[in-house]
mmCIF file of the C-alpha atoms, coordinates in Angstrom:
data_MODEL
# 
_entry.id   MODEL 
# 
loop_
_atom_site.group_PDB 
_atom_site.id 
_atom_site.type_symbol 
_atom_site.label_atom_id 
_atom_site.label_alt_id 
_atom_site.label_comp_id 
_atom_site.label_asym_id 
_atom_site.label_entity_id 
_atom_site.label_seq_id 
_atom_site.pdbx_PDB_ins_code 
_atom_site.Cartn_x 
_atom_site.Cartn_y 
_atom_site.Cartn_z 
_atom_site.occupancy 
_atom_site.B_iso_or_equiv 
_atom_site.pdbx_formal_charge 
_atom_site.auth_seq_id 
_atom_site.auth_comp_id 
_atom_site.auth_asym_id 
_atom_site.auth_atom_id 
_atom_site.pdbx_PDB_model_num 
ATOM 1  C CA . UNK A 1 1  ? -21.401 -26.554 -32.012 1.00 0.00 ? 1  UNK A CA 1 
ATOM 2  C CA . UNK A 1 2  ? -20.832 -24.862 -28.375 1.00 0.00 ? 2  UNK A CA 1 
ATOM 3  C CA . UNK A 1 3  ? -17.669 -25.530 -28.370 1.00 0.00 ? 3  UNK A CA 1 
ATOM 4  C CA . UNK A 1 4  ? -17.000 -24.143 -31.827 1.00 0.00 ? 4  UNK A CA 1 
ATOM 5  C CA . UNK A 1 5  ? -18.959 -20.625 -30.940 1.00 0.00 ? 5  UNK A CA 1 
ATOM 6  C CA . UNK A 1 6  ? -16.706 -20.911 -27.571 1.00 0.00 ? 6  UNK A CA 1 
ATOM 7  C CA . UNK A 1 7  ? -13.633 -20.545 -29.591 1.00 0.00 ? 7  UNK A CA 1 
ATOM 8  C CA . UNK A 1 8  ? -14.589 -18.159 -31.912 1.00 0.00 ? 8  UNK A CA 1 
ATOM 9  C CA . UNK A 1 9  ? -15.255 -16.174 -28.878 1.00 0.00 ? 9  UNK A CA 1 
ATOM 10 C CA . UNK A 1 10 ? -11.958 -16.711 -27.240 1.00 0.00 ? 10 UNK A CA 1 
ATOM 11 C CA . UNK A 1 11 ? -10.169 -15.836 -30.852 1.00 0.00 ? 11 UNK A CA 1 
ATOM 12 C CA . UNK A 1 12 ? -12.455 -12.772 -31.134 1.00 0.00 ? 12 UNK A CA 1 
ATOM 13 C CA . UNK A 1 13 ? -10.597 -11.866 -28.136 1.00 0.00 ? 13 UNK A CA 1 
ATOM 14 C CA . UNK A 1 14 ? -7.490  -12.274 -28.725 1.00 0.00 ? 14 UNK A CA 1 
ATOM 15 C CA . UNK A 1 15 ? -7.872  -10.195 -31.413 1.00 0.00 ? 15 UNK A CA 1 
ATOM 16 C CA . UNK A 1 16 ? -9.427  -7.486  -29.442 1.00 0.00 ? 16 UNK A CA 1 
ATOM 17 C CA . UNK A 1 17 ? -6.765  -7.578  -26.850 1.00 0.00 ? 17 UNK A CA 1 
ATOM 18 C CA . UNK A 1 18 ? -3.759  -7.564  -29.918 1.00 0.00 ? 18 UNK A CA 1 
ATOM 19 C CA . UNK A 1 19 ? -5.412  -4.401  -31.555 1.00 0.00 ? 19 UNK A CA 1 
ATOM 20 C CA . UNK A 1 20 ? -5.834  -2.681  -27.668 1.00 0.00 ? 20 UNK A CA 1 
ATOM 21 C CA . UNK A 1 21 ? -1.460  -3.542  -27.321 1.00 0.00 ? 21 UNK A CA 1 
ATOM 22 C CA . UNK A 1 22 ? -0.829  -2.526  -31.109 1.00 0.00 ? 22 UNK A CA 1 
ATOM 23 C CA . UNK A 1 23 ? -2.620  0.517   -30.050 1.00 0.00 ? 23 UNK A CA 1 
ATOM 24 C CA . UNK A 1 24 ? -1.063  1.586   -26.797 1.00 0.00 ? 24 UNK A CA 1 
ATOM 25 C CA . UNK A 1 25 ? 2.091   0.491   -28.502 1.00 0.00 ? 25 UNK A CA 1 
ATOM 26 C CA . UNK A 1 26 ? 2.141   2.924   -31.380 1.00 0.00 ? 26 UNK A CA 1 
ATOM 27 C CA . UNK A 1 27 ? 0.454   5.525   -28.909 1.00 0.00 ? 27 UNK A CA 1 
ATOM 28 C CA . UNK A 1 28 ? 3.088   5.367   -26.248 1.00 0.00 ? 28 UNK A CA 1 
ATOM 29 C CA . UNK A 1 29 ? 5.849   5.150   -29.202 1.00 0.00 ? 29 UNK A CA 1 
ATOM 30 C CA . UNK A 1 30 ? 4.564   8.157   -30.607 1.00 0.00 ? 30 UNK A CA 1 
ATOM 31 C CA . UNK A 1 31 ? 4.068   10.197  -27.261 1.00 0.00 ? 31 UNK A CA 1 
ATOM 32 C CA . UNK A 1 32 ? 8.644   8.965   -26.423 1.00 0.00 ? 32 UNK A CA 1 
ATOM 33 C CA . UNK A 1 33 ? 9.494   9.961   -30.281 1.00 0.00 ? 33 UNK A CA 1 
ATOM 34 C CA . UNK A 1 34 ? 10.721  13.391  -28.406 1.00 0.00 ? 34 UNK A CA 1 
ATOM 35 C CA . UNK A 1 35 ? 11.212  12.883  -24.558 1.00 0.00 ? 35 UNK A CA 1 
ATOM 36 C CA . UNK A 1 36 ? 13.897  13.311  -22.919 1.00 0.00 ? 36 UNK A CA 1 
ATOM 37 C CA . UNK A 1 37 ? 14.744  11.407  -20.089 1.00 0.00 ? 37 UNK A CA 1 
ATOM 38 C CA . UNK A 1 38 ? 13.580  13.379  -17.319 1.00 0.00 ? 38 UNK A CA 1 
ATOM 39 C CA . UNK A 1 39 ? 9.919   13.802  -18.847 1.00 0.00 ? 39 UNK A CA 1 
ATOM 40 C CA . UNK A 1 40 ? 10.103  9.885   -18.824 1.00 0.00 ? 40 UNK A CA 1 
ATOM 41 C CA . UNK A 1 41 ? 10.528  10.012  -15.695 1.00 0.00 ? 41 UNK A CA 1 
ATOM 42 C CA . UNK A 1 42 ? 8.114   12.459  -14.736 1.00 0.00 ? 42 UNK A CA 1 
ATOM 43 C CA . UNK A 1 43 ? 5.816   10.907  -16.522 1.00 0.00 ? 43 UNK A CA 1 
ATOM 44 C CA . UNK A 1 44 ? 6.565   7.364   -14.782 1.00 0.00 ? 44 UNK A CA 1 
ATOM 45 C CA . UNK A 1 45 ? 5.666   9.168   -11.652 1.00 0.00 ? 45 UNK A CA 1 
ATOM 46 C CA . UNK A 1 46 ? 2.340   10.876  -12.520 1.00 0.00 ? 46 UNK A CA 1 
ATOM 47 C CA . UNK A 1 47 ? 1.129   6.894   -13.319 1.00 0.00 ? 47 UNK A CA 1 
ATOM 48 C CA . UNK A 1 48 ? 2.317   5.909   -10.469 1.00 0.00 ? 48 UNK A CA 1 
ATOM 49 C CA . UNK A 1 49 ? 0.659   8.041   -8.526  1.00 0.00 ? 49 UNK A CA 1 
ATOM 50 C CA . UNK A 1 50 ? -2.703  7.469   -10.440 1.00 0.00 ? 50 UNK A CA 1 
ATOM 51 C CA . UNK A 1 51 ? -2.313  3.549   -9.750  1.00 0.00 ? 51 UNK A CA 1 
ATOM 52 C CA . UNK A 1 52 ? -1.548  4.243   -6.078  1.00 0.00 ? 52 UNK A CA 1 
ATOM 53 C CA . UNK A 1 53 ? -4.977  5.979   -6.116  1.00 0.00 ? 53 UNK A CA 1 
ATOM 54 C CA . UNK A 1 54 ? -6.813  3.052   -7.896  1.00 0.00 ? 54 UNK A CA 1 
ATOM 55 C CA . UNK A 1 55 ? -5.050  0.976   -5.581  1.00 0.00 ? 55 UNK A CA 1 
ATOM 56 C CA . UNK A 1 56 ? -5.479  2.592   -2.262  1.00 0.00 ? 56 UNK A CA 1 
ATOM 57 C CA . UNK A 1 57 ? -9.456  3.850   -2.816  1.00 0.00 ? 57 UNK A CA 1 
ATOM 58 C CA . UNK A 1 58 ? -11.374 2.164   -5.685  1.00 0.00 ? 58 UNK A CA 1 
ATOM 59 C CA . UNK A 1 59 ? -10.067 -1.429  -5.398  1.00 0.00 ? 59 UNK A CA 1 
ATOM 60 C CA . UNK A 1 60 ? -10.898 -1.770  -1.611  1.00 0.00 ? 60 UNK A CA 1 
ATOM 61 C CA . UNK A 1 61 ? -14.292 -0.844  -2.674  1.00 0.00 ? 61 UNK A CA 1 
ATOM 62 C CA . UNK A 1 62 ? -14.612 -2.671  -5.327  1.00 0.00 ? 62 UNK A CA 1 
ATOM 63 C CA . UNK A 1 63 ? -13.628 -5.433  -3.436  1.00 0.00 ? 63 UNK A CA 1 
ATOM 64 C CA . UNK A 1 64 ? -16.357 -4.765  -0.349  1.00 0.00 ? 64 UNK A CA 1 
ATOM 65 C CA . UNK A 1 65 ? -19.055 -4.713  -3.423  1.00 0.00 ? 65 UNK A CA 1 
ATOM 66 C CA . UNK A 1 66 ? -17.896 -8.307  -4.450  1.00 0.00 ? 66 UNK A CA 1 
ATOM 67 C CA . UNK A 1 67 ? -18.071 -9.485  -0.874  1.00 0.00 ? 67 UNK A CA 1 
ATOM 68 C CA . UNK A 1 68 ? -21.594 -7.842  -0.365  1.00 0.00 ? 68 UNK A CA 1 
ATOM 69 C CA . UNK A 1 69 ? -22.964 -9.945  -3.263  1.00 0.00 ? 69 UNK A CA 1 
ATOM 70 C CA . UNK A 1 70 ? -21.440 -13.018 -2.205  1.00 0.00 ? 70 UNK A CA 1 
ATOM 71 C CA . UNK A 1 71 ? -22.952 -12.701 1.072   1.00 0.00 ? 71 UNK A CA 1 
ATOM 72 C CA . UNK A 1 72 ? -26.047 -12.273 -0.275  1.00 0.00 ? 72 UNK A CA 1 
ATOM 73 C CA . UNK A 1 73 ? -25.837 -14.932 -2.787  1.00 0.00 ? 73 UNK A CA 1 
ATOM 74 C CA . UNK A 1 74 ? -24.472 -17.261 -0.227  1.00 0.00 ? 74 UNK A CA 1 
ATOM 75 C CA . UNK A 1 75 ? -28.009 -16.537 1.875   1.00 0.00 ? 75 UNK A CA 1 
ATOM 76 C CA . UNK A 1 76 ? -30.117 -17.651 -1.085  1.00 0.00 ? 76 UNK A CA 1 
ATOM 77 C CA . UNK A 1 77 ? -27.952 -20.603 -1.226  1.00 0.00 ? 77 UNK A CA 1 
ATOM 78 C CA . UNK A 1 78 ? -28.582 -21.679 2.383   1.00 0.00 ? 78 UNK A CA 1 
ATOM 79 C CA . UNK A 1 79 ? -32.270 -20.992 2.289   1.00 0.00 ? 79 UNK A CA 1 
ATOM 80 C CA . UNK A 1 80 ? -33.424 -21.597 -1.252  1.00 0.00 ? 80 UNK A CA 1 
ATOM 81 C CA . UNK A 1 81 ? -36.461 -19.084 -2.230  1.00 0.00 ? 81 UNK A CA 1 
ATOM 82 C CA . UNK A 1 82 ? -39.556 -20.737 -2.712  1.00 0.00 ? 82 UNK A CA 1 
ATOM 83 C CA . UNK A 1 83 ? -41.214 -17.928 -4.581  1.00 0.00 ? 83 UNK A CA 1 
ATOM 84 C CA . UNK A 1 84 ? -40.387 -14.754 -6.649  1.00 0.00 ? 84 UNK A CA 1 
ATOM 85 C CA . UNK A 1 85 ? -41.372 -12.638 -3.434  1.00 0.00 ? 85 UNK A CA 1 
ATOM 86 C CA . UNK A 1 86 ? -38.777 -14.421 -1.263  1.00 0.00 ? 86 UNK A CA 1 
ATOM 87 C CA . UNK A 1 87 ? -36.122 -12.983 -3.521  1.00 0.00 ? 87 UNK A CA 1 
ATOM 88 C CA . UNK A 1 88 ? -37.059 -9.111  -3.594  1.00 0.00 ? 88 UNK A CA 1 
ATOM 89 C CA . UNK A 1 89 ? -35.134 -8.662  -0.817  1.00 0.00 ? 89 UNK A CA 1 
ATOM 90 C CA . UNK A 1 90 ? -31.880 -10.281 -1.758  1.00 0.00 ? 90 UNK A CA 1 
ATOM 91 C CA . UNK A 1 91 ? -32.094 -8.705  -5.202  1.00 0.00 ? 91 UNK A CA 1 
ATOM 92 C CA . UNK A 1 92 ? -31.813 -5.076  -3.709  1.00 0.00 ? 92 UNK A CA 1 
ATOM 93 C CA . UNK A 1 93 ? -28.707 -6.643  -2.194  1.00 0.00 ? 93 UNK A CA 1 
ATOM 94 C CA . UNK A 1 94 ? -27.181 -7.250  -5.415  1.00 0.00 ? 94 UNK A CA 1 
# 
């Protein structure tokens, strides 16, 4: 049975992700029914320039946030809390 919900999850998915590409498909076909080349290419370099900004600020903290919880997490797997107080602190952590 769990492995018969898991893949019925995976193929709800798939779906998902096929309607999300038939959707920026016939959006980005729709925006280059008119453009001329050089609005292409301006328009290559205002994403680029948006991804170089993803890139260069929010994935480096994104990244820090991921370490930051592993650390934690890696705490309450060396010392194991005995009760739910013993965990307050690690929880504000994460």
């Amino acid at each position: 049975m769990n492995q018969m919900n898991f893949e019925e999850h995976k193929l709800t998915q798939m779906s998902r992700r096929a309607e999300l590409q038939r959707y920026r498909f016939n959006t980005m076909a729709q925006s280059n029914l008119h453009a001329t080349p050089e609005a292409s290419i301006e328009r290559l370099k205002q994403d680029a320039e948006v991804l170089q900004i993803v890139v260069s600020e929010r994935l480096p903290y994104q990244i820090y946030e991921v370490n930051r919880s592993l650390m934690a997490m890696s705490k309450v797997e060396e010392n194991p809390p005995i009760g739910r107080m013993d965990l307050e602190p690690t929880a504000l952590k994460v």
